[in-house]
FIGU-138219 format. One record per residue: x, y, z of N, C-alpha, C in turn; residue in one letter. Coordinates in steps of 0.2 Angstrom, whole numbers, plus 5000, padded with zeros to 4 digits. Example, Ala and Ser with C-alpha at 12.3 -4.5 7.8 and 13.67 -1.06 7.14 Angstrom:
506649725039506249785039506649845039a/506449895035506849955036506450005039s/
END
This chain:
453749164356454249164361454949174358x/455549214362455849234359456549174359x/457049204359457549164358457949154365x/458349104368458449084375459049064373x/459549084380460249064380460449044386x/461149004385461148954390461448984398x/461148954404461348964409461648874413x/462348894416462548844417462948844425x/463348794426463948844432464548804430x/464848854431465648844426466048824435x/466548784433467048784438467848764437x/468248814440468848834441469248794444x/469648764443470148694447470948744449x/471148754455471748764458471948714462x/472448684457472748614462473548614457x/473948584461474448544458474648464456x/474948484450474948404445475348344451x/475648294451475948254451476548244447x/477048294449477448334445477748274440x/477948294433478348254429477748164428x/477448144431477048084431476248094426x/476248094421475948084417475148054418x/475147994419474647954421474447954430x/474647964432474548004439474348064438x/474548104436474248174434473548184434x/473448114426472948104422472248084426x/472548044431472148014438471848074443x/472248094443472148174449471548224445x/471848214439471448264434470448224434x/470548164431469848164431469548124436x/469848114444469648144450469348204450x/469648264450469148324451468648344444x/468848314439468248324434467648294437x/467748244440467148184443466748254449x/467148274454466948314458466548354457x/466948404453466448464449465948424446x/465948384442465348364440464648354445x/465048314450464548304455464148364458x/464548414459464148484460464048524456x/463848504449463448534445463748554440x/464448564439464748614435464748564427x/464348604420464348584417465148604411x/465648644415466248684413466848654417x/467348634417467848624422468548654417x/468748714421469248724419469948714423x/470448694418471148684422471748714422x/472348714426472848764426473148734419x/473748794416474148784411474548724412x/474648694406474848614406475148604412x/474548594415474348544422474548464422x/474548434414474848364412475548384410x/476248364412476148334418476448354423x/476548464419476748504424477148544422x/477248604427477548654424478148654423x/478548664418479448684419479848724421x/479648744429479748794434480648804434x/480648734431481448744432481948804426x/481548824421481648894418481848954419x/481448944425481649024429482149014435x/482148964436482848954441483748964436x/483748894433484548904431484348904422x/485248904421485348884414485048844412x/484648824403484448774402485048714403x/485448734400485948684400486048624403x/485648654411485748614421485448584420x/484648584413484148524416483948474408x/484548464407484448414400483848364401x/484248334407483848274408483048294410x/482948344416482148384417481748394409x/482148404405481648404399481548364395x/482048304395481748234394481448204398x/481348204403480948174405480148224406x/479948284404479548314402478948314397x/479848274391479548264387479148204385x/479548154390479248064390478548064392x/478548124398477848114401477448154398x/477648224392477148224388476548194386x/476148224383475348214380475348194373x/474948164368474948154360474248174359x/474048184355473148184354473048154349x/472848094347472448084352473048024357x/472648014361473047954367472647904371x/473047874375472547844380472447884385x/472947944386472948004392472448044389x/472348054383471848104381471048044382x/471348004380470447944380470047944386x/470847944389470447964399470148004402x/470548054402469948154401469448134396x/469248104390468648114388467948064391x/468348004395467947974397467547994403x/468148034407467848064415467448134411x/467648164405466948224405466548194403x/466448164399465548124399465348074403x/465748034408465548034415465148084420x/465548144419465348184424464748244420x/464648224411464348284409464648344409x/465248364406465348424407465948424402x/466048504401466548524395467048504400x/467748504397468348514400468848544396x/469248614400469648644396470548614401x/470748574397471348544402472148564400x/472448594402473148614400473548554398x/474148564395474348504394475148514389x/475648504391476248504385476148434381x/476148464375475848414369476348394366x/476548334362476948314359476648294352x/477248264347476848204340477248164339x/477048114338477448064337478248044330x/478048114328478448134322479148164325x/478848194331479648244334480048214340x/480448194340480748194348481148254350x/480748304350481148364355480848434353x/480148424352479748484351478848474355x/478948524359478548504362477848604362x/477248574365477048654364476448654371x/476248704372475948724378475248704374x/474748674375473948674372473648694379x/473148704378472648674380471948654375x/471948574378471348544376470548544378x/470148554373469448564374469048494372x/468848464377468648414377467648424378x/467248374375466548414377466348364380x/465748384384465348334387464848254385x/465248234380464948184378465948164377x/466248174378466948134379467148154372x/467248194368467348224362467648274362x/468348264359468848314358468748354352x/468248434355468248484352468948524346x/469648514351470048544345470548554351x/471048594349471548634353471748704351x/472048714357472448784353473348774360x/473648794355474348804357474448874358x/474948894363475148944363475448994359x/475149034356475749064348476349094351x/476449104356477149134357477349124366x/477749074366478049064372478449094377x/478149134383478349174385479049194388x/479549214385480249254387480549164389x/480649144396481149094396480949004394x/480149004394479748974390480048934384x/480248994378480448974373480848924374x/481448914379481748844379481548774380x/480748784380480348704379479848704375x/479448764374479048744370479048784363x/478848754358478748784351478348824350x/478148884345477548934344476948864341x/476348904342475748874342475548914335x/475048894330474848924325474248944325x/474048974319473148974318472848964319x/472748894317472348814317471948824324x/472448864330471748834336471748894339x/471848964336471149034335470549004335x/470248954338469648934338469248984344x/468548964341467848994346467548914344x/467348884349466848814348466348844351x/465848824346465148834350464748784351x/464648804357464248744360463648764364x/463448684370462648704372462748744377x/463348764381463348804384463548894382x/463648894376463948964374464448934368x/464848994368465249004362465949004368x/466548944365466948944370467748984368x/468048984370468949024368469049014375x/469848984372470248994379471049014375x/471349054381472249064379472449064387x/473249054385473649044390473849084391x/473949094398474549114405474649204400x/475149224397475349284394474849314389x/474549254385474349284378473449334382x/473349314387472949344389472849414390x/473649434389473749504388474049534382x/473949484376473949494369473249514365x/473349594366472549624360472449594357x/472849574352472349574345472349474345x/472549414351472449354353471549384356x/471449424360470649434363470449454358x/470449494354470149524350469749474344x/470149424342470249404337469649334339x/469749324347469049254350468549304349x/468449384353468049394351467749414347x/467849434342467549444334467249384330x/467549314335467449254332466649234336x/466449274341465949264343465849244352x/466549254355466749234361466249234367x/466149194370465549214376465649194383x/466149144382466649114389467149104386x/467549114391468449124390468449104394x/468949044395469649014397470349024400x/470449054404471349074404471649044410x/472349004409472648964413473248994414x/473548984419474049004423474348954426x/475348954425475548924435475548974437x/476148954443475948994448476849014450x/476749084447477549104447477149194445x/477649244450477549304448478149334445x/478449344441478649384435478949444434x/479149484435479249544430479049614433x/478749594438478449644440478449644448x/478449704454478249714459477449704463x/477049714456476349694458476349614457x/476649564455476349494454476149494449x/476049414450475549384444474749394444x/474749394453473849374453473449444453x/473949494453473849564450473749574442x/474149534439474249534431473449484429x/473249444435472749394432472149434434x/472249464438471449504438471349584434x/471949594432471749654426471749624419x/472049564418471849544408471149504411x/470949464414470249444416469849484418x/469949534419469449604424469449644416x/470049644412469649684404469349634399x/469549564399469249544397468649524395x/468249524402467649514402467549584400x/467749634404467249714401467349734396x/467649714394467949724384467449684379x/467449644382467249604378466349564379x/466149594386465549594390465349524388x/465849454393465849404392465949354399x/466149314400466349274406467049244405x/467149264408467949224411468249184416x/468449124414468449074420469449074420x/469749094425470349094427470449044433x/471048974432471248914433472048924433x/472248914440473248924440473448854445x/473848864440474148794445474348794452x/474748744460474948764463475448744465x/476048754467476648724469476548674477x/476548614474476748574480477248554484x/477348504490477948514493478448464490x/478248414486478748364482478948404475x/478548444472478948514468479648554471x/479548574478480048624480480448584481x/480248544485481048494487481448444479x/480848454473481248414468481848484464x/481548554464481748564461482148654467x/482048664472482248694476482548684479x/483248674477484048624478484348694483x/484448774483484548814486483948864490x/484448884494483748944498483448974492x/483749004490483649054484483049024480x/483248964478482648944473482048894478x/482048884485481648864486481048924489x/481548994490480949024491480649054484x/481049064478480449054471479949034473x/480248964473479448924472479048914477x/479048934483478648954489478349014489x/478949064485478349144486477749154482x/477749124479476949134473476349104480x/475749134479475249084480474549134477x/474549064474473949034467473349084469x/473049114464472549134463472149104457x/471449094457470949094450470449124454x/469849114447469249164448468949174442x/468349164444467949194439467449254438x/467549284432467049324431466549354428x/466249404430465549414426465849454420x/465249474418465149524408465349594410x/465249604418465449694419466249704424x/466749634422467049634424466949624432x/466549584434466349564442466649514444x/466949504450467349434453466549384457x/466249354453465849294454466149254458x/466749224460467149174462467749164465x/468049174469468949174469469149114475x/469849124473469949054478471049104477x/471449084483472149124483472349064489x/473049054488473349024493473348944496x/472748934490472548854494472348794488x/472248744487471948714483471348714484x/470948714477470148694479469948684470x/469248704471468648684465468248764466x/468148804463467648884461467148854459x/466548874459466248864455465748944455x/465548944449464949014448464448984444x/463849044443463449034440463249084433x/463349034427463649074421462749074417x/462649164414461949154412462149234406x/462149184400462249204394462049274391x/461249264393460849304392461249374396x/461649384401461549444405462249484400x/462549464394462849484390462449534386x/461849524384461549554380461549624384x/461249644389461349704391462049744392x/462649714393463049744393463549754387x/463149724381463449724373463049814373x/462449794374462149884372462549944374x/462749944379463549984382463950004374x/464249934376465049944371465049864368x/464849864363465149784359465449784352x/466149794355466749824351466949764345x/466249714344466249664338465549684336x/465449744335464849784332464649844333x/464249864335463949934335464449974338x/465149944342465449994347466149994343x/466249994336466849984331466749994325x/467250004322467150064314467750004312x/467149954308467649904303468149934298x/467849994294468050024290468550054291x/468750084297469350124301469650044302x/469650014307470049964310469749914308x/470449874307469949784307470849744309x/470749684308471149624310471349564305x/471749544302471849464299472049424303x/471949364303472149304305471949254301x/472749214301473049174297472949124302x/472449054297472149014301472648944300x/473048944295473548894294474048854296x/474048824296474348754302475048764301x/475548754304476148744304476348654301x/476748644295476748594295477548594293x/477848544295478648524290478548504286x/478048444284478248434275477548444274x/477448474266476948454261477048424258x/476448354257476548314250476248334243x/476748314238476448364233476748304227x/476348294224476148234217476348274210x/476848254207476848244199476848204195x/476048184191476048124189475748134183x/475948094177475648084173474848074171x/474248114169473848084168473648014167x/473147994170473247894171472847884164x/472947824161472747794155471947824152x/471447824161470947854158470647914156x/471047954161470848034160471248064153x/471948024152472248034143471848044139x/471547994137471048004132470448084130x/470148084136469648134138470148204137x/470648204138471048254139471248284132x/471548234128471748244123471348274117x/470648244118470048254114469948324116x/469848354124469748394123470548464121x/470848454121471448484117471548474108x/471448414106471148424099470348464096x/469948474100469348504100469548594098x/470148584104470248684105470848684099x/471148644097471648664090471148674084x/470548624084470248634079469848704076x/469648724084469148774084469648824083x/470348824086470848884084470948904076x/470948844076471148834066470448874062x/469948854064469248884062469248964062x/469448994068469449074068469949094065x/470349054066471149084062470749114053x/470549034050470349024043469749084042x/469249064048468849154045469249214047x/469649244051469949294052470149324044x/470549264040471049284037470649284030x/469949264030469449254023469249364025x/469149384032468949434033469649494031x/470049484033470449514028470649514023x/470449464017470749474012470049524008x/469349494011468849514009468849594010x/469249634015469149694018469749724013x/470349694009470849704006470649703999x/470149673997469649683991469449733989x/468849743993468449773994468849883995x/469449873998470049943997470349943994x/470449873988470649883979470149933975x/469649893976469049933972468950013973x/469150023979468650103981469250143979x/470050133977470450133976470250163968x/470250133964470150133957469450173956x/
END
C-alpha cells in the first residue's frame, strides 16, 4: 500500500476583536475556536492581529493625535509565552485543532516596540513557533517593527505542511516562494478589513495573491479578515470623513483549492467558513507546474534566506582558561614546541648534510 495524505476541514474566522481589550478578545477568540471545533474543523484560522486589534487609526490622522491609542495598544499587547497565549493553547486542544491567531506581540525587554505575528498554536495546546511581519506595510511602520527570519517557517504537521504571512507580504514573491520551496501545503493569510491604494479594493487584492497562491504553488489557502464593529467606528470615527473609512470596507475571507478554486467564501458579515482540505489532490496539480521541482531551473534561478533572529544584545565571554583545562592546554602547546624544535634539528642536520655532500663533487 502506498503512501496516504492528510484530509481534514480547515476553518476561516471573520469577526471583530473587542477592540484595544486584550483578555476579552482573548475570550471571544477561543469562543469560536470551541465552535469550529465542534464542527469538525481540525484548522482555525484568524484575522491579522485580531488580539487586541487593529490600528485603524493609522490611516485616518497624524501619528502624533494618537499617543495615547498606541499606548494603550501596547498595554493590551500579547508576550509569548503568557497567560493570553496559555488561553489559545488550552481552547485548541480543547477543541482539537491547529490554531493560526493574529496578534501585536510584544517582550518584556521593550516598552515601545511592538510587531504584527501571527501565532501557530497546535492541536494538543503547543506553541509551534511564530512569524512576524518582515516589512510593515507603508503607514503600519508607525507601530509595528520589521519581523526577521527566524519565522520563515513551514511546520509540519498531521494535517500537512503549514505557512502563513500577513495582510501585504502575501503579495511578496519571493515571502511565497520561499514557504514554498520549504515544502508549503496550506497557507495561512490574514487581513483587516480596510481597502488601500487602489480603485479595485482589498477584497479584490485578497482574491488575486490567494487565487496565485494556490495555483502557483498547487496548495490550499485559507484567507481570514477581520471586521469593523460599531464600538470601533464610534471609538475611532470622530468625523464624517473617517466614519465612512471605517464603514466602507466589508470583509471578505475564503478558502481555496490547489487550482486556485473558491471552496468557501463569506463578504459583509461575521461568521465561521469551513472546507474540505485533501492533500493528496496536490499531487495532481504539481504534475502541471511544481515550480519547487520539475517546473524550475535551480541552476538559472534560486533564492537565499536568512534565517537569523534579530537580536539587541549578544552575549560574548573573555575568560581565562579555568584552573583545569590550563594544564591540558599548556601540555598540549609544549608538545607542539617540542615537535617544532625536532623538524627544525633534522631540517638543518639535511642541510648541512646536502652542503657536504656539494663540497666533495666540488673537488
Amino acid at each position: 500500500m502506498g503512501d496516504t495524505y492528510p484530509k481534514f476541514k480547515a476553518a476561516a474566522v471573520q469577526a471583530s476583536p473587542v477592540f484595544l481589550n486584550r483578555d476579552a478578545t482573548i475570550d471571544k477568540a477561543c469562543g469560536l475556536i470551541h465552535e469550529a471545533g465542534r464542527n469538525g474543523a481540525k484548522l482555525v484560522a484568524f484575522p491579522e492581529t485580531f488580539v487586541p486589534g487593529y490600528p485603524y487609526w493609522i490611516w485616518l490622522d497624524s501619528p502624533l493625535k494618537h499617543d495615547e491609542l498606541f499606548v494603550r495598544l501596547f498595554e493590551e499587547a500579547v508576550e509569548i509565552p503568557s497567560p493570553a497565549t496559555d488561553a489559545l493553547c488550552r481552547a485548541a486542544k480543547a477543541a482539537d485543532t491547529y490554531v493560526v491567531m493574529g496578534i501585536n506581540e510584544k517582550v518584556s525587554t521593550n516598552m515601545g516596540t511592538m510587531w504584527n505575528t501571527n501565532l501557530v498554536i497546535d492541536r494538543q495546546g503547543t506553541i509551534l513557533g511564530k512569524h512576524a511581519k518582515l516589512v510593515p506595510t507603508f503607514a503600519e511602520k508607525m507601530i509595528w517593527s520589521r519581523g526577521d527570519g527566524s519565522g520563515m517557517k513551514v511546520w509540519k504537521t498531521d494535517i500537512g505542511n503549514l505557512g502563513t504571512l500577513a495582510c501585504g507580504e502575501n503579495s511578496n514573491t519571493l515571502a511565497r516562494y520561499a514557504l514554498l520551496a520549504m515544502g508549503e501545503q496550506v497557507h495561512v493569510a490574514n487581513y483587516p478589513s480596510i481597502g488601500l491604494g487602489s480603485k479595485l479594493g482589498q477584497n479584490t487584492w485578497i482574491q488575486f495573491r490567494a487565487g496565485a497562491h494556490s495555483l502557483e504553488g498547487k496548495l490550499f489557502t485559507v484567507v481570514s479578515t477581520s471586521s469593523i464593529n460599531r464600538e470601533m467606528v464610534e471609538m475611532l470615527g470622530v468625523t464624517e470623513e473617517k466614519r465612512r473609512f471605517m464603514t466602507s470596507a466589508s470583509p471578505f475571507s475564503a478558502i481555496y483549492g490547489p487550482n486556485a478554486e473558491v471552496l468557501a467564501s463569506i463578504e459583509g458579515e461575521d461568521g465561521i467558513i469551513y472546507a474540505d482540505i485533501d492533500i493528496e489532490l496536490e499531487i495532481a496539480r504539481k504534475q502541471w507546474h511544481d515550480i519547487i521541482g520539475h517546473y524550475n531551473r535551480f541552476d538559472v534561478l534560486s533564492l537565499n534566506l536568512n534565517t537569523d533572529a534579530d537580536e539587541p544584545l549578544k552575549l560574548r565571554t573573555s575568560r581565562p582558561a579555568s584552573p583545569v583545562t590550563e594544564p591540558a592546554a599548556g601540555g598540549a602547546v609544549a608538545k607542539l614546541l617540542e615537535q617544532n624544535q625536532a623538524d627544525l634539528r633534522e631540517l638543518r642536520q639535511a642541510v648541512d648534510s646536502l652542503s657536504q655532500r656539494l663540497g666533495r663533487d666540488e673537488k
